[in-house]
N, C-alpha and C positions, 0 to 999 in steps of 0.2 A: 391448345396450339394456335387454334385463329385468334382468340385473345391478344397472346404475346406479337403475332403479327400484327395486328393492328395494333398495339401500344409501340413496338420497336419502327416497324418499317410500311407503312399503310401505303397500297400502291391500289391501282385498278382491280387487276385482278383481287384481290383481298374483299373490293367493295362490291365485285362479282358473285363471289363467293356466298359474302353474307346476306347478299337477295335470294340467291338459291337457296341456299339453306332456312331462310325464312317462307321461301314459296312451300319448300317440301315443307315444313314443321303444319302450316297453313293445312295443305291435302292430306296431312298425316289427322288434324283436327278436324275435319269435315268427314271423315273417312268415321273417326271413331266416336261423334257425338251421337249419330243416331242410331249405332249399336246400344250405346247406353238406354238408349227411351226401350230399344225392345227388349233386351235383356233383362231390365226392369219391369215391363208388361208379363215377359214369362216368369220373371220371380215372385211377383205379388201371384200368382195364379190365376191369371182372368182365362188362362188356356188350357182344356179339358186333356190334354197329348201329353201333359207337364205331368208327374208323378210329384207328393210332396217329398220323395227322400231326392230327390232330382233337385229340388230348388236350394237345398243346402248348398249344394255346388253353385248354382246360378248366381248367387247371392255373394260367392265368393270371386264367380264372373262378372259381377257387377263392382264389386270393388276394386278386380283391377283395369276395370276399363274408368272408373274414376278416376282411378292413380295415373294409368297412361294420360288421359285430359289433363292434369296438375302438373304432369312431368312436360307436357307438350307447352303448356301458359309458360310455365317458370324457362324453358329454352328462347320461347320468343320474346320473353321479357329482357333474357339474358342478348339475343342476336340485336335485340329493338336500343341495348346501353350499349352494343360493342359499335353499333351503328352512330351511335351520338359522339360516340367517343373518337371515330373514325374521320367524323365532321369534322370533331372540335379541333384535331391532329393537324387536318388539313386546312381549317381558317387559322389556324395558326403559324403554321407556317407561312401561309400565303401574310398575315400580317408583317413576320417577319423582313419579308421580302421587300414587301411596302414602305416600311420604315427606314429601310436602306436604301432606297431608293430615294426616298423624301429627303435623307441626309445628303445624298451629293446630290441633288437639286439645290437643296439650300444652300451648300455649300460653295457650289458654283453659278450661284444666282449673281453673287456682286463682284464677283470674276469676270461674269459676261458682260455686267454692265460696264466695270472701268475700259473692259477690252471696247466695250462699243463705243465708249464716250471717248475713247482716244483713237479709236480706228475713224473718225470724221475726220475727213481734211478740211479743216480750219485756217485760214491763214493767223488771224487774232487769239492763238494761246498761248499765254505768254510762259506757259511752263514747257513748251515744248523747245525755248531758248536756251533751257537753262542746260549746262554739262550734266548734269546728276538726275536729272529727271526720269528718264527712262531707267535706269536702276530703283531708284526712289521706289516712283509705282510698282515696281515687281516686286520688290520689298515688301510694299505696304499691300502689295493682291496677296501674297503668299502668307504674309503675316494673318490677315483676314480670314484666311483659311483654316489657318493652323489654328487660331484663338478659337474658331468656330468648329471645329474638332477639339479640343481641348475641354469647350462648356459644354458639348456633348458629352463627353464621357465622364465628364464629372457629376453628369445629368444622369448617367450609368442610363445614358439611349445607345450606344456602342456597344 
């Protein structure tokens, strides 16, 4: 289930989640390494209180405090990819973001510039004489625009 959250809808809480769940897996693995060393000291027999028909058992206490250690690695390995995976979700979107962002910048880069080049009071331009001039440049900003949306998405950056 934290899986599919973190593939569908990765939010804070989710990346909450999977530190705790890595802390506890963590004290779950400090907790049962060093049972292993003495459960092993009692099965080999170095202790006279051990009976041998006892160690059969022990022995099979030993394997599964193995097995818990290998089930403990294999979940943080698992928390340690949902974690990468959780990054990767979110620099990615966050690229997303950027991208669009870049695009109306660029978009409106030579927008701002005609607008500034024409917002000067000039007395000497001779295009500001002309009837058709102030259409013209809106023509030719809007045109600008749209050709540069256009080779974006043909760029398939849209």
């Amino acid at each position: 289930a934290l899986e599919q959250q973190v593939l569908a809808a990765p939010q804070r809480a989710t990346l909450a989640r999977l530190h705790g769940l890595r802390r506890t897996l963590l004290l779950v693995k400090r907790a049962i390494w060093p049972l292993r060393e003495v459960i092993g000291t009692l099965e080999r027999g170095e202790s006279a209180c051990i009976r041998a028909s006892t160690r059969i058992y022990l022995r099979d206490v030993y394997d599964h405090t193995l097995y818990a250690i290998d089930a403990v690695e294999t979940l943080r390995e698992l928390l340690t990819g949902m974690l990468e995976i959780y990054l990767s979700n979110i620099n990615h979107r966050a690229n997303e973001v950027i991208k669009m962002l870049t695009i109306v910048a660029t978009v409106f880069l030579p927008l701002t510039f005609v607008t500034g080049w024409y917002g000067m009071n000039f007395k000497h331009m001779p295009e500001l004489a002309w009837p058709w001039s102030y259409p013209v440049v809106l023509i030719l900003m809007f045109g600008a625009a749209l050709g540069m949306l256009i080779y974006f998405h043909r760029k398939k950056w849209l």
